[in-house]
C-alpha positions as a printed Julia matrix, in Angstrom:
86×3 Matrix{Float64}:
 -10.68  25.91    3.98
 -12.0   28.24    1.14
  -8.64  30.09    1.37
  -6.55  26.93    0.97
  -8.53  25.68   -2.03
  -7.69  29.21   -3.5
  -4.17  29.29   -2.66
  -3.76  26.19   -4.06
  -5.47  26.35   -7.22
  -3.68  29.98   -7.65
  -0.35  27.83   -7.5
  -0.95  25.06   -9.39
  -2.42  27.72  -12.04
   1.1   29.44  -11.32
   3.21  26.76  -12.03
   2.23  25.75  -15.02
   2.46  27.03  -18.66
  -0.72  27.28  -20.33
   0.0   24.4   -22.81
   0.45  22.06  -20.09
  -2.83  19.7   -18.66
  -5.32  21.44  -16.64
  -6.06  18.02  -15.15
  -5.04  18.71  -11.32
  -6.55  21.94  -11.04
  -9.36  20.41  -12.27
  -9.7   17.69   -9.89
  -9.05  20.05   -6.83
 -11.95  22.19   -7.96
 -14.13  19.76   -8.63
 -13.39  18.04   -4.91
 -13.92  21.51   -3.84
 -17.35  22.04   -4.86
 -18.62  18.09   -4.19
 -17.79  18.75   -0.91
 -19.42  22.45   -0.56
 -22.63  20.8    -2.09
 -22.44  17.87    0.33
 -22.28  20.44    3.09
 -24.82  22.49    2.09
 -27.19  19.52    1.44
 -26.73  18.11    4.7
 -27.38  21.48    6.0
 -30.4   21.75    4.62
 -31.84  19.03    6.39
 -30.36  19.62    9.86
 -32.27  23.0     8.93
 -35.4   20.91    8.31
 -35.1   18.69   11.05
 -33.97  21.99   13.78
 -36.87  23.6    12.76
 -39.48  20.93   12.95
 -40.46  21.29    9.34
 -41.5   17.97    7.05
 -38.89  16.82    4.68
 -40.34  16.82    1.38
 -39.69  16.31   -2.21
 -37.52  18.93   -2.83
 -35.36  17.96   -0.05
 -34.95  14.81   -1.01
 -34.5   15.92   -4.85
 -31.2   17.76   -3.29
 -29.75  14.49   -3.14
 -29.0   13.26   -6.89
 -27.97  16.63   -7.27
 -25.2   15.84   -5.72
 -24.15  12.95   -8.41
 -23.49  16.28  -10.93
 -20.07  16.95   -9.88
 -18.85  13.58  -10.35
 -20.67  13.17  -13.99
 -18.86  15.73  -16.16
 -15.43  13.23  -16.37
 -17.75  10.13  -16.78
 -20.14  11.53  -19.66
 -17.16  13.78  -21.26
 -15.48  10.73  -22.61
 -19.01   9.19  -23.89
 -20.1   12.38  -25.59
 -17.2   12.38  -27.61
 -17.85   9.0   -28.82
 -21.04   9.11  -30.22
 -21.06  10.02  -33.86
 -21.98  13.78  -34.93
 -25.48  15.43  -35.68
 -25.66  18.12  -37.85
């Protein structure tokens, strides 16, 4: 699957010029690595639950974690919205 991904990307990266929009590269990457962090996190507590061992909060704080790679396009827009600080 990894080797797909990478072909992929390397294509789309191929194909374009480097003034065109990054947009679908972008997107594949970032379905890429919500799904390797899904994986992992329900690893983790197959992990817990093979091994006997309690489930506790940092287990459990593996789970909004997973929100991350999904926020970046949402907040990007907002953020440039709100008015400067200097």
């Amino acid at each position: 699957m990894a080797a797909l991904i990478i072909r992929e990307v390397h294509a789309i990266s191929q194909s374009q010029a480097p003034s065109e929009d990054r947009g679908r590269v972008t997107f594949t990457v970032s379905v890429a690595l919500a799904v390797l962090s899904a994986f992992t996190v329900a690893l983790r507590f197959l992990s817990r639950l093979k091994i006997q061992a309690p489930i506790q909060w940092d287990d459990w704080l593996c789970i909004p974690s997973l929100v991350y790679p999904t926020a970046p396009p949402n907040i990007v827009p907002l953020r440039s919205q709100l008015p400067t600080i200097r």
